[in-house]
C-alpha positions in Angstrom: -24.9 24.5 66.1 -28.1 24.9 67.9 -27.2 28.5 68.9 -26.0 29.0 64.8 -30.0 27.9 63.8 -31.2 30.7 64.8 -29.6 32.3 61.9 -32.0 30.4 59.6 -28.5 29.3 57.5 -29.7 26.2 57.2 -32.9 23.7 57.4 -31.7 20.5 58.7 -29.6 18.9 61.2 -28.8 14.9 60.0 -27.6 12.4 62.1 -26.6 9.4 61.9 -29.2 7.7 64.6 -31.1 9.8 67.2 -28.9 8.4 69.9 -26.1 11.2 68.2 -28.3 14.0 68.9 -28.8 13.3 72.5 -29.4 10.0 75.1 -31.4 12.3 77.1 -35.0 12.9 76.3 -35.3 16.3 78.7 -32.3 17.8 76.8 -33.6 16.2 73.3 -37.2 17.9 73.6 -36.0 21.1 74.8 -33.3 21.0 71.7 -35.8 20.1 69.3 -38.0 22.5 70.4 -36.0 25.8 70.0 -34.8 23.9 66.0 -38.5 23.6 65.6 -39.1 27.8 66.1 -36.0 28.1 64.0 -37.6 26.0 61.2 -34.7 23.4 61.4 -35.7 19.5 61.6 -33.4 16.6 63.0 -33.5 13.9 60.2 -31.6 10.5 61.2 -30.1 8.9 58.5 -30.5 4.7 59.8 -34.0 5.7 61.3 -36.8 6.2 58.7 -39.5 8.1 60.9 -42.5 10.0 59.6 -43.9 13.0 61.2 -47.3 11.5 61.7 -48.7 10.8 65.3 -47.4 6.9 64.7 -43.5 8.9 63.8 -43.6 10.7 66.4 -44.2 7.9 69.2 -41.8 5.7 67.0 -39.0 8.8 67.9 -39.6 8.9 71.1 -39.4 5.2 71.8 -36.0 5.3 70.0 -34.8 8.1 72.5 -36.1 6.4 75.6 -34.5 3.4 74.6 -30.9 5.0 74.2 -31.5 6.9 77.4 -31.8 3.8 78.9 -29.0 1.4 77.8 -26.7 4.7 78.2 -28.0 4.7 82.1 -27.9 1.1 82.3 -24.2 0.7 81.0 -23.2 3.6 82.9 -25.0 2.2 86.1 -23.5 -1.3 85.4 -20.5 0.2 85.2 -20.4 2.2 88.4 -21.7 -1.0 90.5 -18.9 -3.1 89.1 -16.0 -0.7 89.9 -17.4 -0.1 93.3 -17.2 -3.8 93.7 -14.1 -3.9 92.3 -12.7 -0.8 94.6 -14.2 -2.7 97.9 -12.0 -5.6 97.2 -9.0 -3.2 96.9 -8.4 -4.7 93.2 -7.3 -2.4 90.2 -10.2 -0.3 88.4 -8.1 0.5 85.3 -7.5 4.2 86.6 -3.8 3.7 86.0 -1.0 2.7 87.8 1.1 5.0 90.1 4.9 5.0 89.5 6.2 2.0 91.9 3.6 0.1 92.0 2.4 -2.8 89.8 -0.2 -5.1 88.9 -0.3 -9.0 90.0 -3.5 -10.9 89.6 -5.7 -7.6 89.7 -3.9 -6.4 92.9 -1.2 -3.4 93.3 2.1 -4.8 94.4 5.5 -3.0 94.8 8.0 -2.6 91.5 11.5 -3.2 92.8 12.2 -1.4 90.0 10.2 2.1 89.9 9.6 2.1 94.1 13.2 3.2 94.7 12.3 6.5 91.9 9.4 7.3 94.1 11.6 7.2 97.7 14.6 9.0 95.3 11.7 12.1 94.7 10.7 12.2 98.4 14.1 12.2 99.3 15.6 15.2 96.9 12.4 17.3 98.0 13.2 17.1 101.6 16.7 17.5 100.8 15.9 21.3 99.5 15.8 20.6 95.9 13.3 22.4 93.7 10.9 20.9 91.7 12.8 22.3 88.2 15.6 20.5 89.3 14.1 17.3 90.4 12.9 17.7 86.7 16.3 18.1 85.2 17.9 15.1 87.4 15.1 12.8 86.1 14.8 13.4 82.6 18.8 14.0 82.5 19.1 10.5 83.4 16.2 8.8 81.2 13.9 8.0 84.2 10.0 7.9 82.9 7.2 8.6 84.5 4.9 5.4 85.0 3.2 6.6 81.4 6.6 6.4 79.7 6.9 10.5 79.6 9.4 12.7 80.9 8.6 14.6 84.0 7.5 17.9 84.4 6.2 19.9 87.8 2.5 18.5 87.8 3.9 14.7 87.2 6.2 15.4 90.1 3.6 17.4 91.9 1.1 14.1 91.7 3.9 11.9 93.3 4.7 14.1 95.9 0.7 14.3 97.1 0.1 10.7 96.5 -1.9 9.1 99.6 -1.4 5.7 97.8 2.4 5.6 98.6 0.9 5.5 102.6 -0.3 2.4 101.8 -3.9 3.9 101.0 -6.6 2.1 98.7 -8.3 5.4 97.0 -11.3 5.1 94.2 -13.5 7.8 94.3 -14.6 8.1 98.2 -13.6 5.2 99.1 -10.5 5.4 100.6 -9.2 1.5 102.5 -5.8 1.7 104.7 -3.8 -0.9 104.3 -5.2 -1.6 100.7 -2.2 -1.1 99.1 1.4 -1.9 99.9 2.9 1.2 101.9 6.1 3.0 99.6 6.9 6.2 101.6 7.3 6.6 105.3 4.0 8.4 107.2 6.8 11.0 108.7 8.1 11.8 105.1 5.3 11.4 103.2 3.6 14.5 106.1 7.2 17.1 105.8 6.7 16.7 102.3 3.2 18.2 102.6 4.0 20.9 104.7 6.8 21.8 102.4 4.6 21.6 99.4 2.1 23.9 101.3 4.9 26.2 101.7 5.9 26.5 98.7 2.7 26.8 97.2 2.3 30.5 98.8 4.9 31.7 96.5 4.1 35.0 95.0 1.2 34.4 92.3 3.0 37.0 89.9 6.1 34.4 89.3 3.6 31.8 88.9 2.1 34.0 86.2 5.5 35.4 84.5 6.1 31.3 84.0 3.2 30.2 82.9 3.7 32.8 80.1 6.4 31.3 78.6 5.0 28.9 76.1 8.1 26.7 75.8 8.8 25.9 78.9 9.3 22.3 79.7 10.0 22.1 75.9 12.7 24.0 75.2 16.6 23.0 76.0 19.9 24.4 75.0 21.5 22.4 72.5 25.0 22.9 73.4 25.0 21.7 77.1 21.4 20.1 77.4 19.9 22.1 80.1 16.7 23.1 80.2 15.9 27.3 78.8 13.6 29.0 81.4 11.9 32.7 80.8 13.0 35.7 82.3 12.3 39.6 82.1 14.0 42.5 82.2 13.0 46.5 81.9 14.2 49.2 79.6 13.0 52.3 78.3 11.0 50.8 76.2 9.0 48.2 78.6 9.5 44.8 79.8 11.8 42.5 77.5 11.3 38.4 78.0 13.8 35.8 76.8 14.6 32.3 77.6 18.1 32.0 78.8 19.9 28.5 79.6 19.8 27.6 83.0 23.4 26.9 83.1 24.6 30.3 81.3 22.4 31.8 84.4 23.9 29.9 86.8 27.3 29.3 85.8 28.2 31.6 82.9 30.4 28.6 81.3 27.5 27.8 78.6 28.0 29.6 75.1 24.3 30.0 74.7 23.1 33.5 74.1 19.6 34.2 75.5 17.0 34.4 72.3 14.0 36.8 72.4 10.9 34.9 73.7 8.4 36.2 70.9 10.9 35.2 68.3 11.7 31.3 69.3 8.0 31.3 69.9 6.5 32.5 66.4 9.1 30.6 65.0 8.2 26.7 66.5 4.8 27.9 65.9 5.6 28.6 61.9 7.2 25.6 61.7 4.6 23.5 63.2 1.9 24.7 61.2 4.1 23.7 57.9 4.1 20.2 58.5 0.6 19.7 59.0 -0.1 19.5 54.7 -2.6 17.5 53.7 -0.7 14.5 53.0 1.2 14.3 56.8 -3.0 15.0 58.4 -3.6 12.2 56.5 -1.1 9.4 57.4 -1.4 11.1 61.2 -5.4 10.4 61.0 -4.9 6.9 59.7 -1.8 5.9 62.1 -4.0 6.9 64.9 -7.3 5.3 63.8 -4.7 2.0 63.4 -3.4 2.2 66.8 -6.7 2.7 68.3 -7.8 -0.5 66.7 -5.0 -2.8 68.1 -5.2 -1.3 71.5 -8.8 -1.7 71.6 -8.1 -5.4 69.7 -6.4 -6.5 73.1 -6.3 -9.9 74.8 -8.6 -9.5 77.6 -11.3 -7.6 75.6 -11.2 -11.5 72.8 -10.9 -13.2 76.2 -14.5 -11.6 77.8 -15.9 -11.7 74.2 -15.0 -15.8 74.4 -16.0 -16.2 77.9 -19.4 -14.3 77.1 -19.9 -16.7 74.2 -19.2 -19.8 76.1 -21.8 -19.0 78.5 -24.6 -17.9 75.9 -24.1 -21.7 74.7 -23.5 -23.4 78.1 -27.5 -21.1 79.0 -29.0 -22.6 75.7 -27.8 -26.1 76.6 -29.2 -26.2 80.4 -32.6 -24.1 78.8 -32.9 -27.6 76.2 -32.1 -29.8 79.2 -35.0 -28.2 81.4 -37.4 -28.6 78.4 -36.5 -32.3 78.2 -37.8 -32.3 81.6 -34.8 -32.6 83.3 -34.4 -31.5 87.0 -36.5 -28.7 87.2 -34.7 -27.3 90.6 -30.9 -27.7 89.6 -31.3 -26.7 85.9 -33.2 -23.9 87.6 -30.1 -22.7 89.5 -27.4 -23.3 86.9 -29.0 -20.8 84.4 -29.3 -18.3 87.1 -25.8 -19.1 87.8 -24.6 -18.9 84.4 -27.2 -15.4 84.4 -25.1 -13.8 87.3 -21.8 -14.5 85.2 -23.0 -13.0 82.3 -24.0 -9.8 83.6 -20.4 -9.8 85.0 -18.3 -10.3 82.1 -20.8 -7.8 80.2 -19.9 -5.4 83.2 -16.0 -6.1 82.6 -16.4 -5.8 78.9 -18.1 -2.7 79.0 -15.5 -1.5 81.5 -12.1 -2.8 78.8 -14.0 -1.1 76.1 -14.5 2.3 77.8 -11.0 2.5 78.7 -9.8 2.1 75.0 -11.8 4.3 72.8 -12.1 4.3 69.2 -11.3 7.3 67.2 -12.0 7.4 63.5 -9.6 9.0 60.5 -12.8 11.4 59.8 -12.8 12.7 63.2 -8.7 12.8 63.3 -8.8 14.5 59.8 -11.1 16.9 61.1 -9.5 17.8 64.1 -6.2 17.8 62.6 -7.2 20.4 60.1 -8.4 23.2 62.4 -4.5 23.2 63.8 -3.6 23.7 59.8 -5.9 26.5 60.0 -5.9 28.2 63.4 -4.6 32.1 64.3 -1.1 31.8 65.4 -2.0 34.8 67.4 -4.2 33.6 69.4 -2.7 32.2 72.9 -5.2 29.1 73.4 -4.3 27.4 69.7 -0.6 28.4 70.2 -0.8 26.6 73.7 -2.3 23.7 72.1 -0.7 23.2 68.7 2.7 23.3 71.4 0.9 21.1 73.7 -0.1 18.3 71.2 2.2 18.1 68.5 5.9 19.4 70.3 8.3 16.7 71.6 11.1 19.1 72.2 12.7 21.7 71.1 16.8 22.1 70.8 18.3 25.5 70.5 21.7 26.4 69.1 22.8 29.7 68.3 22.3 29.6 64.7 19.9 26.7 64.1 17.2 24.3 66.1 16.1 20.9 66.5 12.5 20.1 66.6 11.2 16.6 67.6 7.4 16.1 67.1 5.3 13.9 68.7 3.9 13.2 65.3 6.9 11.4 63.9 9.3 9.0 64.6 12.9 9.8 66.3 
């Protein structure tokens, strides 16, 4: 936008307070400045400030303040997961597969652990990674977000240090912080092996990274996944995705299908159901479920807590200006001080971790995917990458699930 005013298109940029525009007062000036040469003002729409020498002090208060409480919050928060890290206790970062949380600590899940050893185990054992994949997802098993698995899921389990019994946040990095999952011996051949692999010729790596629909694309007669491949002819190279078990067997009915065909094809029909009426109940479903994650138990219970000790402050503030004990009243506000700036510190931490996203913003976003070019490889990537569940091909019809909609 600031690049686009130097087009003189338009006059004035209006936000809705100054803090939108920027929360840092270096960036802000310099911003302001190359607007000003391009005759464009900032206007804020809550802020009423006139350009006299009184406005212009008045502005720059406002930025310095939201500068401020952004560094503040951000420096409160820092401290208090750093605090939180020392003591080996959960910072929200999420929780690996086979592990759990009990009274802010990770503990072993009897139920997941025994996936974790089960991937260690098949890796060593001379499976690949595609058909870990396919023995995973084949039999339901989730990944600890409740998705099915692809190479980078299985790729992060495989190089977790966490499963040696390894607190990590950030640097800091406590042995013994965690309960230890995997063997030291296993969890070392699996890197070596991993490092092995990785040296793999780059030019495979490339071929599959080409094929859009990998990972989402499955035969619908025997359920394995369909995986590109080339071939050359006279006229150059030809790419298709074939069904892993027509390649490997031959006893699968499923005829290989052009890869620019299947492609164009999940792309059209994509782009058709995002009308006007399906952006909207997408941007409002959304917006909803933001609300009630963000409406959670332990975010009412900080908010209650921080309440309770505003009131318990006001009470021992009257008690000390009834001239009670001067000394102990003393020490219970600062007491009760300490405790606030905690909770503040957790609540700040609850709310970052659930972000609120409004139905203008979804609408918005939704509607540059109704109106992107198909041909080009970065929105075909993402429209796949956001909106495609999986995709089941038969040889005269598919099956598309979408993320956006149920079943």
């Amino acid at each position: 936008m600031i690049a686009d005013s130097a087009k003189r298109q338009f006059q004035v940029i209006i936000v809705y307070q100054l803090d939108r525009f920027s929360r840092n007062r270096y960036d802000s000036a310099v911003n302001k400045q190359k607007l000003k040469k391009n005759g464009v003002k900032v206007l804020s729409a809550r802020e009423n400030i006139t350009e006299d020498a009184s406005g212009i002090l008045l502005e720059s208060v406002l930025e310095g303040m939201s500068e401020y409480f952004s560094t503040e919050l951000s420096q409160k928060v820092k401290r208090g997961m750093a605090l939180t890290a020392q003591k080996c206790e959960f910072t929200g970062s999420g929780v690996p597969l086979g592990y759990k949380i009990e009274d802010k600590k990770f503990v072993v899940d009897s139920e997941t652990a025994p996936i974790v050893k089960r991937i260690f185990e098949l890796y060593l054992g001379g499976q690949t990674m595609a058909e870990i994949i396919r023995y995973l997802n084949g039999n339901g098993i989730k990944t600890s977000f409740g998705n099915a698995y692809n190479k980078s899921s299985i790729r992060r389990i495989l190089e977790n240090r966490r499963y040696l019994g390894i607190y990590k946040y950030n640097d800091i990095e406590i042995p013994g912080g965690v309960p230890q999952i995997i063997d030291d011996k296993v969890f070392a051949d699996a890197q070596v092996l991993l490092e092995k692999n990785k040296k793999a010729p780059a030019r495979l790596k490339a071929l599959s990274e080409n094929y859009l629909l990998t990972t989402y694309l499955y035969c619908g007669h025997c359920g394995s996944p369909m995986t590109g491949e080339s071939g050359h002819g006279r006229g150059g190279i030809y790419q298709y995705y074939k069904c892993n078990t027509a390649r490997k067997r031959g006893d699968c009915k499923m005829k290989p299908v052009k890869k620019s065909y299947i492609e164009d094809k999940v792309i059209e029909e994509t782009v058709k159901i995002l009308t006007p009426k399906k952006i909207d109940e997408l941007a409002r479903s959304i917006e909803e479920h933001c609300e009630k994650e963000r409406n959670t138990d332990n975010l009412k219970r900080l908010q209650k807590l921080i309440r309770e000790n505003e009131k318990a402050t006001d009470n021992l503030i009257k008690a000390l200006e009834a001239g009670q004990v001067i000394e102990v009243i003393g020490a219970q506000i600062a007491k009760r001080q300490t405790e606030k700036a905690d909770l503040e510190t957790q609540l700040s931490m609850e709310k970052i971790q659930r972000p609120i996203l409004k139905y203008d913003q979804l609408k918005f976003f939704f509607e540059l995917f109704a109106k992107g070019d198909p041909g080009d490889i970065h929105y075909r990537k993402a429209l796949v990458d956001i909106f495609i569940a999986r995709v089941e091909l038969f040889n005269d019809h598919m099956i598309l699930y979408y993320n956006a909609s149920d079943g």
